[in-house]
C-alpha positions in Angstrom: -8.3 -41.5 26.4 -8.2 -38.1 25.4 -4.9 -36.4 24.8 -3.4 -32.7 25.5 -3.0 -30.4 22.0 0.8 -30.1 21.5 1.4 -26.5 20.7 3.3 -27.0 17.4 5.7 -23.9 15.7 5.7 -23.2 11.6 8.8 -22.1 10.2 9.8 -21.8 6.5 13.0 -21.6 5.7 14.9 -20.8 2.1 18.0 -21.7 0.5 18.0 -18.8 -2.3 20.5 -20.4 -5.1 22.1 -17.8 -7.9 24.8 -19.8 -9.2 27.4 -20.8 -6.8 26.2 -18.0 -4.7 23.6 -18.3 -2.1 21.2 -15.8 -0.4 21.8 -14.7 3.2 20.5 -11.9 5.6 22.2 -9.9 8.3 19.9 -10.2 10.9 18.7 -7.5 13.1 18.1 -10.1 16.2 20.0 -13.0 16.7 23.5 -10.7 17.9 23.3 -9.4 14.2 24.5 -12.7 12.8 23.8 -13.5 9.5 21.2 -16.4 8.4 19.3 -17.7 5.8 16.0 -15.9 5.0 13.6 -17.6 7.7 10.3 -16.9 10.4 7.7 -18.5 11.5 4.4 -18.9 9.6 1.4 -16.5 9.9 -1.7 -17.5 10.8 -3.8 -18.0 7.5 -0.4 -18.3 5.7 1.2 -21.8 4.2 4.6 -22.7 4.5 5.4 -21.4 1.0 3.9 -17.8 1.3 5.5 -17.9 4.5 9.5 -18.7 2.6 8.5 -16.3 -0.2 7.4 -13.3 2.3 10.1 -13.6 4.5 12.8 -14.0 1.8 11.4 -10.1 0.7 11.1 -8.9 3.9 14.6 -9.8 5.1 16.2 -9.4 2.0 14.3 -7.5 -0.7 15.0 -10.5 -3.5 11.0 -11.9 -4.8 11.7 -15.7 -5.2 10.7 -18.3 -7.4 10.4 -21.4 -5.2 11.8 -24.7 -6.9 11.5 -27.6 -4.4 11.1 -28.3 -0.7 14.8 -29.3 0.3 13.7 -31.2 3.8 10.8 -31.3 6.2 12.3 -31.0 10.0 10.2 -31.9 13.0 11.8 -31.5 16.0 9.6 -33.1 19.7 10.4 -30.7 22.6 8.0 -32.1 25.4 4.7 -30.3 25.4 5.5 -29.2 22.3 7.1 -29.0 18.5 8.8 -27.2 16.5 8.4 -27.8 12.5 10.4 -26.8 9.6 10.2 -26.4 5.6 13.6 -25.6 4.1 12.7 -24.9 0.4 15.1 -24.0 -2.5 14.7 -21.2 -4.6 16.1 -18.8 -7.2 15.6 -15.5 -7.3 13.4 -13.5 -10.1 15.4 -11.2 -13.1 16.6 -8.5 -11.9 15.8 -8.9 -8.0 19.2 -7.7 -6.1 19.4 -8.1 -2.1 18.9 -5.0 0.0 21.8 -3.4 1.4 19.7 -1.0 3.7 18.4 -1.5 7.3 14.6 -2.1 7.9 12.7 -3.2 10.5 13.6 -6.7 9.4 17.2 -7.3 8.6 20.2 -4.9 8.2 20.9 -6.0 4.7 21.6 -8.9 2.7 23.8 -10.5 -0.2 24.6 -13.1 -2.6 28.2 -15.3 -0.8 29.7 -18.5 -2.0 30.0 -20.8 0.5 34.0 -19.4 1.2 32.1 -16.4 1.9 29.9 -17.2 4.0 32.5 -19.1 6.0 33.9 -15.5 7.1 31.3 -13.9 7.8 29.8 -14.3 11.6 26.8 -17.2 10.9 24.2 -17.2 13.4 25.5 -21.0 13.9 27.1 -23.9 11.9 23.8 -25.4 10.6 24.1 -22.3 8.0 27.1 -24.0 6.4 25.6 -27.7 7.0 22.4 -26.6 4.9 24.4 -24.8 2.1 26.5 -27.8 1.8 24.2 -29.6 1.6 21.9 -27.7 -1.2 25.0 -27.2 -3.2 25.1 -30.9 -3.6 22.4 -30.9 -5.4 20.3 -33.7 -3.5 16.9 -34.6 -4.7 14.0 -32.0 -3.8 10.6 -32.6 -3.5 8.7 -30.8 -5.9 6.2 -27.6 -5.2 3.4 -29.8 -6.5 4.0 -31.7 -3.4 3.8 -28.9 -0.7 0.0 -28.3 -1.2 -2.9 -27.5 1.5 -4.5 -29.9 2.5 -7.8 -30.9 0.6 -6.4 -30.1 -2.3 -6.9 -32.7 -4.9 
């Protein structure tokens, strides 16, 4: 019996770690709220172009990734939604933008404290920077590859 396609969603998302500090962006959707650098994957792109694109965009920092934190797949009927959070740190000398684009309004290196005053585009912000700064086993980049490759 044949089945229906489910139309599935891409999105990488990045923990950006420098020190105890962590990377977020002001958004300019979302009621301006401030998130982790996210989107949705591109067509042609992979999930790690996809982090490492929209962590410059949003913020202006060029990444090195380090690990995928957790793969999320989430069933919404007809369709799906999927997830990379990756951990990263970002290159010498790469400082957040504090000017507007078409992309974000800013961004900036917080501790956790931090980022518990500032006005989070929802709790899972602090649930997944909790969670990195516990240092909990991450998959290695050698494991995120396309598939075919040997």
């Amino acid at each position: 019996m044949a089945r229906d396609a489910i139309a599935t969603w891409f999105f990488s998302l990045v923990v950006v770690r420098s020190g105890e500090r962590f990377l977020l962006v002001h958004e300019r959707k979302h009621e301006q709220r401030w998130y982790l650098p996210a989107g949705r994957v591109e067509p042609g792109e992979t999930l790690a172009q996809a982090a490492i694109r929209e962590t410059l965009e949003e913020s202006g920092v060029e990444i090195e990734l380090e690990g995928l934190l957790r793969l999320e797949h989430r069933p919404m009927g007809s369709e799906a939604r999927v997830r990379a959070l990756f951990v990263a740190r970002p290159k010498p000398g790469s400082e957040p933008r504090t000017t507007p684009n078409e992309h974000s309004l800013g961004a900036r290196f917080v501790t956790i404290e931090e980022a518990g005053a500032l006005a989070l585009r929802g709790d899972e912000v602090l649930e997944i920077l909790r969670y990195a700064a516990t240092s909990p086993t991450t998959l290695p980049m050698s494991m995120v590859v396309v598939e075919g490759t040997p």
